[in-house]
C-alpha positions as CSV (number, residue, x, y, z in Angstrom):
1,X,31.2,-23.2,-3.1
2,X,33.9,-22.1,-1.0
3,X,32.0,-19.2,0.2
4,X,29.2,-21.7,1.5
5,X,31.9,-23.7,3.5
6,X,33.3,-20.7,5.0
7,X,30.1,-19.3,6.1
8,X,28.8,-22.9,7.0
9,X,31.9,-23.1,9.4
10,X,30.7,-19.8,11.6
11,X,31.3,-21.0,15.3
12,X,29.6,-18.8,17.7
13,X,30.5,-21.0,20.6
14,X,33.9,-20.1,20.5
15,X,33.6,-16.2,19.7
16,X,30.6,-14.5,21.0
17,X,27.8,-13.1,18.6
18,X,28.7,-9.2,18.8
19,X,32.7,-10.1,18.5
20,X,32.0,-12.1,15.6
21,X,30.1,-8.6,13.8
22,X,32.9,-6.6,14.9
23,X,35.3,-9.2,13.5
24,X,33.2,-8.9,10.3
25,X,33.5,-5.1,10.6
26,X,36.9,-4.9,10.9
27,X,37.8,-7.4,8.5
28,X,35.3,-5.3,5.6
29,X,35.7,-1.4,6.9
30,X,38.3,0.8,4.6
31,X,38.4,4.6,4.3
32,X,36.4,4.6,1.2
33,X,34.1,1.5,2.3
34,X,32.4,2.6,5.9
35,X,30.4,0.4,8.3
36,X,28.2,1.9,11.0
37,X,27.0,-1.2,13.7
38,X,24.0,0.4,15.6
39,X,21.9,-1.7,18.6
40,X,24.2,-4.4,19.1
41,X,23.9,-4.0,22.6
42,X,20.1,-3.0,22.9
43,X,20.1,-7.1,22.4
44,X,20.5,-9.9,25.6
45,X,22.4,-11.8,23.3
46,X,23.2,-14.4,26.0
47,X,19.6,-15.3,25.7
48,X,19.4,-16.2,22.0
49,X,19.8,-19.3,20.7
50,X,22.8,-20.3,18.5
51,X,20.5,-20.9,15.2
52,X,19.0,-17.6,15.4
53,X,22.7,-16.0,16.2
54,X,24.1,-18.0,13.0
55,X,20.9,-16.8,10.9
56,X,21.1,-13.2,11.8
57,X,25.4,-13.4,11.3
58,X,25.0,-15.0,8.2
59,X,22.3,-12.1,7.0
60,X,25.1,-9.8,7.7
61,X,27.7,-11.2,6.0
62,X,26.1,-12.1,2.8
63,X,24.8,-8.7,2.3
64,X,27.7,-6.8,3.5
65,X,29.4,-9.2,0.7
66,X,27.0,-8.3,-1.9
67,X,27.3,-4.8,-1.3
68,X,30.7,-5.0,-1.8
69,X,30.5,-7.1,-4.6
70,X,27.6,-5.4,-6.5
71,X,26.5,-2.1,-5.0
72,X,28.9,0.5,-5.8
73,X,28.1,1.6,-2.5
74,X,30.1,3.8,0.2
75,X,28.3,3.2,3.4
76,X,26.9,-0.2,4.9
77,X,24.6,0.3,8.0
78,X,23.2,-2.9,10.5
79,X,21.0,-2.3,13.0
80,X,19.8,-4.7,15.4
81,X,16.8,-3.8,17.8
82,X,14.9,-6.0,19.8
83,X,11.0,-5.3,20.0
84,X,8.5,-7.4,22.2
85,X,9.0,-10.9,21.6
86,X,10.9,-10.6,18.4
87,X,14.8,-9.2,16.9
88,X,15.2,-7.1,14.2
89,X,17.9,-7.0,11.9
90,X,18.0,-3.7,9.0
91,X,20.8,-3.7,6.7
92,X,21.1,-1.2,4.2
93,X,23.8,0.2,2.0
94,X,23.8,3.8,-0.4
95,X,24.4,1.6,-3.4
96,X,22.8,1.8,-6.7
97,X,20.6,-1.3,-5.8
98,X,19.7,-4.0,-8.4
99,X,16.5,-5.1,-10.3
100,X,14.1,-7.5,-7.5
101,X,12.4,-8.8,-11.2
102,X,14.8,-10.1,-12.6
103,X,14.4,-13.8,-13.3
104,X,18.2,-14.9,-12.1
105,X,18.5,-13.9,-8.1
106,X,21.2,-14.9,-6.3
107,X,21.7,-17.9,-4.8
108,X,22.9,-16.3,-1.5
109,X,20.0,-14.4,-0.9
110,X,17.8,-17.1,-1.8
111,X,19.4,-19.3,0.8
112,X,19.6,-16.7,3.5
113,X,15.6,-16.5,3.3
114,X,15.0,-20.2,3.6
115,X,17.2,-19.9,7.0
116,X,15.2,-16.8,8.3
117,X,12.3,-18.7,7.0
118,X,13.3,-22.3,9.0
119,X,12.9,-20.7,12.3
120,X,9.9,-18.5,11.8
121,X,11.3,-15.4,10.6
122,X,10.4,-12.8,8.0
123,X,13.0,-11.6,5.3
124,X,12.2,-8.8,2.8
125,X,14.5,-6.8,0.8
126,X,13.5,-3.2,-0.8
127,X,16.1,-2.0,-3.3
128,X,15.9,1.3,-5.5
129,X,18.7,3.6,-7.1
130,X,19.7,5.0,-4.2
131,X,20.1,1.9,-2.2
132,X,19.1,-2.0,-0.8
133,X,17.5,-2.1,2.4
134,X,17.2,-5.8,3.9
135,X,14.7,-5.8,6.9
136,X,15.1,-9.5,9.0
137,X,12.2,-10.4,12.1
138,X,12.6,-13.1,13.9
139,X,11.0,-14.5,16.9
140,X,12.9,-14.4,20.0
141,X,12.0,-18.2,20.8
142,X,12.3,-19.2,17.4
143,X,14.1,-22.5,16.7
């Protein structure tokens, strides 16, 4: 519960979008825990709305939290891209991944897809021994 109120209280009017992923960065990256941000500024984030900002943000932080959490995992990557009329968010960690079958999932990555899903986008997630591998579309004029 508390983790839905913090990340319900993101503000990306006060801090911009790519200071509030290198906040997230900072606040996550150790020696044995690394974080590699690629394309952040291959996006005219001044150009995207707030709800897609807050979707894409919270994507981040829920998985980089789960990797953490979970993955047994020494390398977290996110990379944003920006192609024709739509973003693109990848996030994808070297953990040892987790079973997409089973009947109990998460309710954090449940509710991260009914965001991307609320404004048009497309969330899939790929997971194997070797890794998780989150791939988020959305449209540029999404809601």
């Amino acid at each position: 519960r508390n983790l839905s109120h913090q990340l319900s209280s993101v503000s990306l009017d006060e801090v911009s979008f790519k200071d509030q992923i290198i906040n997230l960065v900072a606040d996550n990256f150790s020696l044995e825990f690394r974080i590699l941000v690629e394309g952040i500024d291959t996006v005219l984030w001044e150009t995207v709305n707030s709800a897609i900002k807050r979707t894409l943000y919270l994507c981040a932080r829920e998985s980089l939290q789960n990797t953490l959490k979970y993955a047994e995992a020494s390398k977290f990557f996110i990379r944003f891209s920006s192609e024709k009329k739509e973003i693109l968010l990848l996030l994808e960690d070297n953990g040892r991944g987790f079973d997409l079958n089973k009947g109990k999932k998460g309710i954090g990555l449940k509710n991260l897809k009914e965001r991307v899903e609320e404004i048009q986008g497309s969330f899939q997630i790929e997971t194997s021994e070797q890794g998780t591998k989150t791939t988020i579309s959305i449209p540029i004029n999404g809601r």
